[in-house]
N, C-alpha and C positions, 0 to 999 in steps of 0.2 A: 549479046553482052555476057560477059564471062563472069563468075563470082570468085570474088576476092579471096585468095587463101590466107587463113593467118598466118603470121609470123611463126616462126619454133617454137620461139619461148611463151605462147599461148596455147600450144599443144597441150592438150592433159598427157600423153603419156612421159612427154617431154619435161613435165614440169615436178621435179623432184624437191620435196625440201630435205633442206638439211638439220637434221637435231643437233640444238647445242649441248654440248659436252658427250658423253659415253660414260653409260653403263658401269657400274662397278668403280667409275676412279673413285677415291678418297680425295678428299679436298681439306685443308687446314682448313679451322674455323675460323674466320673475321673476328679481331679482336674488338668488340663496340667502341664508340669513339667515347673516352672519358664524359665527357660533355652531357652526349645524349643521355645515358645509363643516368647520369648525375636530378637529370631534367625530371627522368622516369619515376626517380626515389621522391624529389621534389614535390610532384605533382602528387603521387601515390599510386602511379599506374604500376610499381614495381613492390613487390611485398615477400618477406620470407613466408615460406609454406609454414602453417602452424603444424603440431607432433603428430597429427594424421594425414597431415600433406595437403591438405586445403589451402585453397588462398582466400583470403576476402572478395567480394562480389566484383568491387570496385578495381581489383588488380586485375592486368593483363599481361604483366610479366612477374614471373619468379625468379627470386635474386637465386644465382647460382655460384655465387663465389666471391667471396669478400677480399679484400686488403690487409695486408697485418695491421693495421691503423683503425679500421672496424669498417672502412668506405664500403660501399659495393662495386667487384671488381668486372663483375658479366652479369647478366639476364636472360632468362629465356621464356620467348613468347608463348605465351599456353591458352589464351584465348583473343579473343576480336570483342571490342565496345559494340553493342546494339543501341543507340540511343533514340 
């Protein structure tokens, strides 16, 4: 009785992955979707940095840019909830 060879593409030398994207490109930021960002302010998970850059315990994003109207126009995440 003969043992079965695997296929190719079970070979470890054969089995390459591939990374997504490459090194060094630049990528435009994702503009947040109104909505979400709006949800963030809402709830209080989004808070301006106080004059030494801190945020409240309770925030997980800091507002990074407003609307001429006073809304907030972006966020950027600077911590993760432990609860």
């Amino acid at each position: 009785m003969k043992a079965k060879k695997n296929p190719p593409h079970h070979s470890a030398k054969s089995s390459k992955r591939v990374k997504s994207g490459s090194k060094g490109a630049a990528t435009a930021p994702i503009a947040p979707d109104p909505r979400f960002v709006s949800d963030l302010v809402t709830r209080g998970d989004a808070a301006e940095p106080t004059a030494d850059g801190k945020l409240p315990l309770e925030a997980t994003y800091a507002v990074t840019e407003r609307n001429p109207d006073g809304t907030v126009k972006s966020v950027r995440a600077v911590r993760k909830k432990l609860f």
